[in-house]
N, C-alpha and C positions, 0 to 999 in steps of 0.2 A: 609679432610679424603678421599673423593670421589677420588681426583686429586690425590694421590698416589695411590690409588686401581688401578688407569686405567678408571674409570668410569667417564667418562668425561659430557655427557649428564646428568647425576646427578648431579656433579660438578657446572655444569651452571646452572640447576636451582635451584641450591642450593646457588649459587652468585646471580643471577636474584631475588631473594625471599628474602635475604638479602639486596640487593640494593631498594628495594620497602620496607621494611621494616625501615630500617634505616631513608631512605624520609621522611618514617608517622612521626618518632618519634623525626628529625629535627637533628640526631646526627650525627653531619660531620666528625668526624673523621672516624668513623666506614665505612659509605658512602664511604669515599676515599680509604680506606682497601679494600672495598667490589669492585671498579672500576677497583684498581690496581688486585687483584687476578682474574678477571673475564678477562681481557687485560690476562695476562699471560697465562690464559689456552688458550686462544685463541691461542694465541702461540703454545702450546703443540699441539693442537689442526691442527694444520696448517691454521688457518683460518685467516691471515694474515692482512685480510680488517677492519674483526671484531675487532679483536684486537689494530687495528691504532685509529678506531671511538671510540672504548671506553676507550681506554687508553689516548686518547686528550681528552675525555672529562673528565676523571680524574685528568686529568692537569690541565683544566679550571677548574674545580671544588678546586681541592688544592689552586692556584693561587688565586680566590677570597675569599680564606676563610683561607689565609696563614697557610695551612697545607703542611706539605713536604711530600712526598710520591716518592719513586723512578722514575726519569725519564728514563723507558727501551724503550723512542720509539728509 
């Protein structure tokens, strides 16, 4: 919701707080949702670097726990 308004610092910690949430609760699928949209705003975002690191680690995260999730690196 953030990420369409424009509000992008909300956005992320609104992925951030999902991403730590998901962890506690051990639910992977969610986790790799929460990596892939948080890699994308990064994007929107311009932050190009952010987005490399967290979107390969979304990869390795899909890959060991064979979940698909978009590869946009």
């Amino acid at each position: 919701m953030y990420t369409k308004l424009g509000k992008f610092l909300e956005a992320e910690q609104d992925f951030m707080n999902a991403i730590s949430i998901h962890k506690q609760m051990g639910e992977r699928v969610g986790l790799g949702m929460a990596y892939h949209k948080l890699g994308a705003l990064y994007i929107l975002m311009d932050q190009y670097d952010k987005a490399k690191e967290i979107l390969t680690e979304g990869m390795r995260f899909s890959k060991e726990y064979n979940i698909v999730i978009y590869n946009i690196l």
